[in-house]
C-alpha positions as CSV (number, residue, x, y, z in Angstrom):
1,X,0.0,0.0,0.0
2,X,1.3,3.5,-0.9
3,X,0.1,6.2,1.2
4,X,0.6,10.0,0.1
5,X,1.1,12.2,3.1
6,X,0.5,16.7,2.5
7,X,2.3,18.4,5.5
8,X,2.9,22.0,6.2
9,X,6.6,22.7,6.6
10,X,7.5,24.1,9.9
11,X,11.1,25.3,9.0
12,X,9.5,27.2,5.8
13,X,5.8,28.8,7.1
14,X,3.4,28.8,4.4
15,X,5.2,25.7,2.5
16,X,3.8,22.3,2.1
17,X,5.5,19.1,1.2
18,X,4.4,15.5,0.6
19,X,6.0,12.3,1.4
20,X,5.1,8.4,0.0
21,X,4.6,5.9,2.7
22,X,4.8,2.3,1.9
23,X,3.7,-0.5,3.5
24,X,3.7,-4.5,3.1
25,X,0.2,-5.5,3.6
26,X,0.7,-9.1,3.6
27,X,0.5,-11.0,7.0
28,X,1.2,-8.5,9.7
29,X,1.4,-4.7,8.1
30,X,4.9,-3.4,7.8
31,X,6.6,-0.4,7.0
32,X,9.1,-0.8,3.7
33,X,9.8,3.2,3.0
34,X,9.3,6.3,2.3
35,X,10.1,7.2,-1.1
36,X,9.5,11.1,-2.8
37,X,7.9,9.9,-6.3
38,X,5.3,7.4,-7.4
39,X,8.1,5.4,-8.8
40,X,10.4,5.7,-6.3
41,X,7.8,4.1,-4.1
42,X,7.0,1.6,-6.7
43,X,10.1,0.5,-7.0
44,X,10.3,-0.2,-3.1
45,X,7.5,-2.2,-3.8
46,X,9.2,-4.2,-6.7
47,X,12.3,-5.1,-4.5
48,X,10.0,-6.3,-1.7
49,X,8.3,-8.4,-4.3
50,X,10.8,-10.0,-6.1
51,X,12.3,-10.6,-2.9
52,X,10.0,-12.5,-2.1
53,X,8.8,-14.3,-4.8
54,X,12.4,-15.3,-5.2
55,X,12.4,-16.9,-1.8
56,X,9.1,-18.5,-2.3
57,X,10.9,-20.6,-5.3
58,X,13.7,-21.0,-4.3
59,X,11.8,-22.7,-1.1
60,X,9.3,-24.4,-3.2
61,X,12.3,-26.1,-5.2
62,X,13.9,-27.3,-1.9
63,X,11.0,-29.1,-0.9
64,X,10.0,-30.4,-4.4
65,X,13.5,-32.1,-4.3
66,X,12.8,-33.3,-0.7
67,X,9.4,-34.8,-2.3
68,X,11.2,-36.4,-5.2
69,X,14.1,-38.0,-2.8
70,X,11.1,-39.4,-0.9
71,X,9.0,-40.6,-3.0
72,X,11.7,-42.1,-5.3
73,X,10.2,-45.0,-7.8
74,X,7.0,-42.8,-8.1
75,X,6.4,-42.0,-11.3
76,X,7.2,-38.1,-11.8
77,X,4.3,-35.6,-12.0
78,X,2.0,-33.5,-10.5
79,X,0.0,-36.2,-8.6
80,X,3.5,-37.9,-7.5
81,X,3.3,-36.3,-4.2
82,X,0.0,-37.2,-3.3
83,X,-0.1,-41.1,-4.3
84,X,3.5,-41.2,-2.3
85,X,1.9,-40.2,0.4
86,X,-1.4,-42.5,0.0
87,X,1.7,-45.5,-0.2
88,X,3.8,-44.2,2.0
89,X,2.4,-42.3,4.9
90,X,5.2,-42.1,7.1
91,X,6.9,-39.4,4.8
92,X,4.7,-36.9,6.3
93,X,7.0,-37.6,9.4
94,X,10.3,-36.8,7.2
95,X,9.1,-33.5,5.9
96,X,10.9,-30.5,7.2
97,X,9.3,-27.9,9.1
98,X,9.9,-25.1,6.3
99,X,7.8,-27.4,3.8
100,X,5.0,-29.0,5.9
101,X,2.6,-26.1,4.8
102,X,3.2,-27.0,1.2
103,X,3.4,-30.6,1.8
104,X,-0.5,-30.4,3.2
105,X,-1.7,-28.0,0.5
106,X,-0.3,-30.8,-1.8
107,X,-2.3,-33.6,-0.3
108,X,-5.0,-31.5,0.1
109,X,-5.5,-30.8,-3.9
110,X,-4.4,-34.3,-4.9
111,X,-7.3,-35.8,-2.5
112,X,-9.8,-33.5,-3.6
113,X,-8.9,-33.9,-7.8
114,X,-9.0,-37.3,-7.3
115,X,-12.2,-36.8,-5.5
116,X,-11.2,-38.3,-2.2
117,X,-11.0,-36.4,1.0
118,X,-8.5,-38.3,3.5
C-alpha cells in the first residue's frame, strides 16, 4: 500500500510538502519506506516483491527435491506427491518444518482432484 502524506513545513511557514509511505500489507502490516515519487515508491514495492517471490521458489524447489528424494520410484508428476503419500504415509514424518505447509496444501489438492477427501 502507498500512502501519500501533504504536510505544512514548519522550518518554511506557508510551505507544504508530501511524502510516499509504503507499507507490506501481507501477514502483519509493515513499514518498507518512504520514497519522494510514485516510482520511487513503486520500486520499493518491486524489490519487496521479487524478494520475495524469489524466496518463495527457491523454497518451493527445496521441498520439491525433498518430495522427489522421498517418493523415489513414483512415477514423476503433479500427482507424485499425493499417491507417495497414499503409499507411503510415514513421509509426512520426514518432511521439514519449512515445507510442511506446502506438503499439506499438496495432499490436500491431490485428494480432492482425485475426488477423495482423507
Amino acid at each position: 500500500m502507498i500512502v501519500r502524506v501533504s504536510y505544512q513545513r514548519t522550518d518554511k511557514p506557508g510551505a507544504s510538502g508530501s511524502a510516499l509511505f509504503v507499507f507490506d500489507l501481507r501477514g502483519e502490516p509493515a513499514f518498507i519506506g518512504s520514497a519522494a515519487t510514485n516510482e520511487e515508491a513503486r520500486k520499493l514495492i518491486d524489490g519487496v516483491l521479487g524478494a520475495g517471490a524469489a524466496a518463495e521458489e527457491k523454497l518451493s524447489n527445496e521441498c520439491n527435491d525433498i518430495y522427489a528424494e522421498l517418493c523415489k520410484g513414483f512415477k514423476p508428476g503433479p500427482d507424485m506427491l499425493g499417491r507417495c503419500s497414499d503409499k507411503r504415509p510415514a513421509i509426512a514424518d520426514k518432511i521439514p518444518p519449512k515445507c510442511i505447509a506446502d506438503f499439506q496444501t499438496n495432499i490436500e489438492n491431490y485428494h480432492e482432484a482425485v475426488g477423495g477427501g482423507k
